[in-house]
C-alpha positions in Angstrom: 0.0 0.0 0.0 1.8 3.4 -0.8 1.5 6.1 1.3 -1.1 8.0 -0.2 -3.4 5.0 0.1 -2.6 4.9 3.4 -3.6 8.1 3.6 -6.9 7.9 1.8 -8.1 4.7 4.4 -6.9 7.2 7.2 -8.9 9.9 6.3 -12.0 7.3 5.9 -11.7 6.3 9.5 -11.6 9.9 10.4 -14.6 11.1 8.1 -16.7 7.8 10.0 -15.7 9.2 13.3 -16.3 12.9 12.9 -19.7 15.1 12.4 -19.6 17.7 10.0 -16.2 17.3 9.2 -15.3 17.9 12.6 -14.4 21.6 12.2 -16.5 24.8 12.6 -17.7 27.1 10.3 -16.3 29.6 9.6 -13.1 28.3 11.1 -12.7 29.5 14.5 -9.1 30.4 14.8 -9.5 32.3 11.8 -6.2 30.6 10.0 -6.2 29.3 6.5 -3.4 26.5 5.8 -1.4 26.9 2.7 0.8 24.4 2.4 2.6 21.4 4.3 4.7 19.0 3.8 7.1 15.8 5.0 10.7 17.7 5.5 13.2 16.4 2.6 14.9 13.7 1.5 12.9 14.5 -1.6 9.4 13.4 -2.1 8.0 10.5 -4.1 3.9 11.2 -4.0 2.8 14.7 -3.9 -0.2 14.8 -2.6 -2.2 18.1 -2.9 -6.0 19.0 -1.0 -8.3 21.6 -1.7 -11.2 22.7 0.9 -14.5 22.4 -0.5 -15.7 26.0 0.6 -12.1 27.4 -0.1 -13.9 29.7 -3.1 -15.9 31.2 -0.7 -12.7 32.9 0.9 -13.0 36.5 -0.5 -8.8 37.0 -0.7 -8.8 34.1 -3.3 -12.2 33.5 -5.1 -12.7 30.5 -7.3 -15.7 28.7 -8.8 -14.6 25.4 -9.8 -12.8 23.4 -7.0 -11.6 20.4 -9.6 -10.1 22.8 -12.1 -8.1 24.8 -8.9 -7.3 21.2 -8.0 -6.4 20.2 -11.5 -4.3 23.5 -11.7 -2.5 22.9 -8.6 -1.4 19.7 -9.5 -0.1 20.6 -12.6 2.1 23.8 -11.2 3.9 21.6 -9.1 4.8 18.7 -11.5 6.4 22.0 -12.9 7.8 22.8 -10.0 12.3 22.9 -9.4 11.5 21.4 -5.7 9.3 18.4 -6.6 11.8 15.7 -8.3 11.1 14.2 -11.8 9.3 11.1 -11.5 7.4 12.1 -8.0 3.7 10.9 -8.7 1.0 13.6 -8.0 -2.2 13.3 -7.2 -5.0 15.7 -6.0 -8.3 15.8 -3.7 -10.9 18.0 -2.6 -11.5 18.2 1.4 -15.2 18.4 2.1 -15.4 19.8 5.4 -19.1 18.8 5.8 -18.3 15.3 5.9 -14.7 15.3 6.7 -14.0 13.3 2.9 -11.5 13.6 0.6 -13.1 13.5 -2.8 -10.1 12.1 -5.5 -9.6 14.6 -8.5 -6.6 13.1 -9.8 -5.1 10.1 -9.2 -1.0 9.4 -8.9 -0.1 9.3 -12.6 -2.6 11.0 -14.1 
């Protein structure tokens, strides 16, 4: 099982075990997450997660949360810090139910 599929049956388990997502809306220490990831040696799987109600943040509107996904994904195969090779993959958060939803899978 890689890692991101060990990720995706964690986040099952979590989603099961949660109400709405488990989180407050709007969030309640008022702090959006950009980024984060395992410090080096260089990645393998870059995984990449989109909130659900992240176009409703007025700083950074967007309509479609696959094509921001899709976007994203795509910018950092791109990217001088991710290593040729690394797969990527990309998901939408749905904080209502705690899910990830798959937009693209590793190798797409």
């Amino acid at each position: 099982m890689s890692a991101i599929e060990e990720l995706l049956e964690a986040n099952k388990g979590y989603a099961q075990s949660t109400q709405d997502g488990g989180r407050p809306m709007p969030p309640a220490r008022h702090v959006a997450s950009v980024a984060c990831m395992d410090a080096p040696p260089a990645p393998r799987e870059v995984p990449l997660a989109d909130m659900g109600d992240a176009g409703s943040i007025d700083f950074l509107p967007f309509s479609d949360n696959e094509a921001a996904v899709r976007d994203d994904v795509e910018k950092s195969r791109g990217s001088q810090f991710i290593p040729d090779g690394a797969s990527g993959s990309g998901y939408i958060y749905d904080v209502n139910t705690g899910q990830l939803a798959t937009v693209l899978s590793a190798g797409t």
